[in-house]
C-alpha positions in Angstrom: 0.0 0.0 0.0 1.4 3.3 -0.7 1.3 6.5 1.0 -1.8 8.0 -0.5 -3.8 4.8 0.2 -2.8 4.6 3.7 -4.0 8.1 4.2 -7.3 7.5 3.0 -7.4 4.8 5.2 -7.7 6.6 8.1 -10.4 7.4 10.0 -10.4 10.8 9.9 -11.0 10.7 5.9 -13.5 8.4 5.7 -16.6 9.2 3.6 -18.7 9.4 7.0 -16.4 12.3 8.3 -16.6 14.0 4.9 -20.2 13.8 4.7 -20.7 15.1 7.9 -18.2 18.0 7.3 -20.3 19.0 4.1 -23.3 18.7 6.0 -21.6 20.7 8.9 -20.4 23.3 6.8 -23.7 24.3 4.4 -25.0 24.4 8.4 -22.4 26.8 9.3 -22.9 29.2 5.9 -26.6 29.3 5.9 -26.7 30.1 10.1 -24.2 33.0 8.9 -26.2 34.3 6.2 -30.2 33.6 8.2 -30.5 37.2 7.9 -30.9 36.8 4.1 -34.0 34.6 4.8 -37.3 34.7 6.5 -38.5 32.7 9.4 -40.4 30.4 7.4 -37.5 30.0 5.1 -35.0 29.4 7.5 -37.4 26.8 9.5 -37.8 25.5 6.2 -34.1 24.7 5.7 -33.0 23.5 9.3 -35.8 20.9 9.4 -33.6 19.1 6.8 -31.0 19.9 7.3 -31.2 18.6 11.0 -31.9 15.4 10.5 -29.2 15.3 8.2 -26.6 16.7 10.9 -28.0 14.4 13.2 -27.5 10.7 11.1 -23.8 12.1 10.1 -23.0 12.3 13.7 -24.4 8.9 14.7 -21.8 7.4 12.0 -19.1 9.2 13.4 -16.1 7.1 13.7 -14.7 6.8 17.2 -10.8 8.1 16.9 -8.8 8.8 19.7 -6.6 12.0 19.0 -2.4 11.4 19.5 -2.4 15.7 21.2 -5.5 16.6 22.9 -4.2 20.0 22.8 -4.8 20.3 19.2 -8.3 20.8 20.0 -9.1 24.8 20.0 -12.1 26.6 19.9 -12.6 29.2 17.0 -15.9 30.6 17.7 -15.5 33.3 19.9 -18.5 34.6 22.9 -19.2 38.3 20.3 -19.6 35.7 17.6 -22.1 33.4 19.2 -23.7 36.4 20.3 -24.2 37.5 17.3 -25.8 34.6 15.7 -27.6 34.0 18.5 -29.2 37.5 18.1 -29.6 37.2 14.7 -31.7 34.3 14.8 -33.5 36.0 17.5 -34.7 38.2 16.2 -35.9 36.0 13.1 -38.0 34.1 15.5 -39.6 36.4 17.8 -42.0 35.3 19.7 -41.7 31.8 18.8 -38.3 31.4 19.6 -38.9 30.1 23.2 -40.7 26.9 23.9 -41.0 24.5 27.0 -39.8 20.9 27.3 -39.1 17.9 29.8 -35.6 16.3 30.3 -35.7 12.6 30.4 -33.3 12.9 32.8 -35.8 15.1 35.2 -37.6 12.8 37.7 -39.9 15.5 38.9 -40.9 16.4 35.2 -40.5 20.2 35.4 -41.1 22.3 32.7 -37.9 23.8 31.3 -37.9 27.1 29.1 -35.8 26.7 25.5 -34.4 29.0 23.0 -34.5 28.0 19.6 -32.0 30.9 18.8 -30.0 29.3 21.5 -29.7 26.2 20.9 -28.8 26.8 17.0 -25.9 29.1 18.2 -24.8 26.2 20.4 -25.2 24.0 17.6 -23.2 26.2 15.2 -20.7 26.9 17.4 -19.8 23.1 17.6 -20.0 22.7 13.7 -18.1 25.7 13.0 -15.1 25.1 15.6 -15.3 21.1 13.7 -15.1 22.9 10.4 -12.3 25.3 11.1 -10.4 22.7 13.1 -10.4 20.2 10.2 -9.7 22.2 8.0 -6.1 22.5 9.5 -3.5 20.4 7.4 -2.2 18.2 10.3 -3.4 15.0 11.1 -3.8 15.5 14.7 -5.7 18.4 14.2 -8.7 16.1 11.8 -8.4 13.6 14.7 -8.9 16.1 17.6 -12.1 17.5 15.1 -13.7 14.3 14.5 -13.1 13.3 18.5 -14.5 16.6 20.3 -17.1 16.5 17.6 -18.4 13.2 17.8 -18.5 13.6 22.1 -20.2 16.9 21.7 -22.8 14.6 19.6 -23.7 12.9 22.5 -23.1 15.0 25.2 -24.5 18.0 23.6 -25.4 19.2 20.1 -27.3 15.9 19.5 -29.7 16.8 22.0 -30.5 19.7 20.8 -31.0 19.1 17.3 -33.8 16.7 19.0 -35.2 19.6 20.4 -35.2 22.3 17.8 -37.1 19.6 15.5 -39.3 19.1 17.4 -40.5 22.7 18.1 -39.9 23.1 13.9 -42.2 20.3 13.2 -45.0 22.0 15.5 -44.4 25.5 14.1 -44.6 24.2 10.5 -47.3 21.7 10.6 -49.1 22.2 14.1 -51.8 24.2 12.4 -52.2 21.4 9.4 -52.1 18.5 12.2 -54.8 20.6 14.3 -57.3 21.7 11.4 -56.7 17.9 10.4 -58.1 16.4 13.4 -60.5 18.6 14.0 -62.0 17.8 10.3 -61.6 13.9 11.4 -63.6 14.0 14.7 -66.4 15.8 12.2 -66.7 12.4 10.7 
């Protein structure tokens, strides 16, 4: 095997990383540019894109960087902020919704942020992005790893949650005007 095809053989190169970097940066470009866009529009997009950004990083492959170190953050508090406004103020009034942890074994209410969850969710793809993007090896591997534990200890979570309050907004009406028409039959 020569050099090239022992590179692709790693891990970090595989078509599931790859995929989920595409996936990870079209996220990344259209949060930037939400302003372009109207609510509807941008509801629109992220309930595909979601799901999308959600089976990626169930396929993740489990890597183990060499220099934990090589994992930095890009995205800075002023630029989270600002996304986080931006969306915001897209939203409105139905940025903030109400949920249950599993977790939560007295089943209180907890408020959400749509706006903030996205930021949080951009902020993990876009530090991924820029961080694989590096040309070192060790850099890809330290993506892929903080990446993929993020998945499950953070971003995944709430890509399940901002669905689910994007599913309502765009077909709670529909589902409601449908069952009203069935229990007229």
């Amino acid at each position: 095997m020569n050099e090239q095809e022992e590179i692709l053989q790693e891990p970090v190169y595989s078509p599931f990383v790859l995929e989920f970097l595409a996936v990870a940066h079209k996220y990344c470009v259209f949060i930037e540019e939400s302003d372009r866009y109207s609510p509807e529009e941008i509801r629109e997009y992220l309930q595909k894109a979601l799901p999308l950004l959600y089976l990626r990083g169930t396929v993740l492959p489990s890597v183990e960087p060499d220099d934990i170190a090589s994992n930095e953050k890009y995205v800075t508090e002023e630029q989270w902020q600002s996304v986080f406004n931006d969306l915001r103020s897209k939203f409105g009034n139905t940025d903030e919704y109400w949920f249950t942890e599993n977790d939560n074994s007295t089943n209180d209410l907890i408020k959400g942020s749509l706006s903030d969850n996205l930021a949080d969710i951009y902020q993990d793809m876009k530090d991924f992005v820029i961080l694989y993007q590096k040309p070192l090896r060790d850099a890809k591997l330290a993506a892929v790893w903080a990446v993929r534990k993020l998945f499950r200890s953070h971003w995944g979570f709430r890509v399940v949650n901002v669905l689910k309050v994007l599913h309502y907004q765009l077909f709670g009406s529909e589902n409601d005007r449908l069952l009203s028409e069935e229990s007229d039959i």
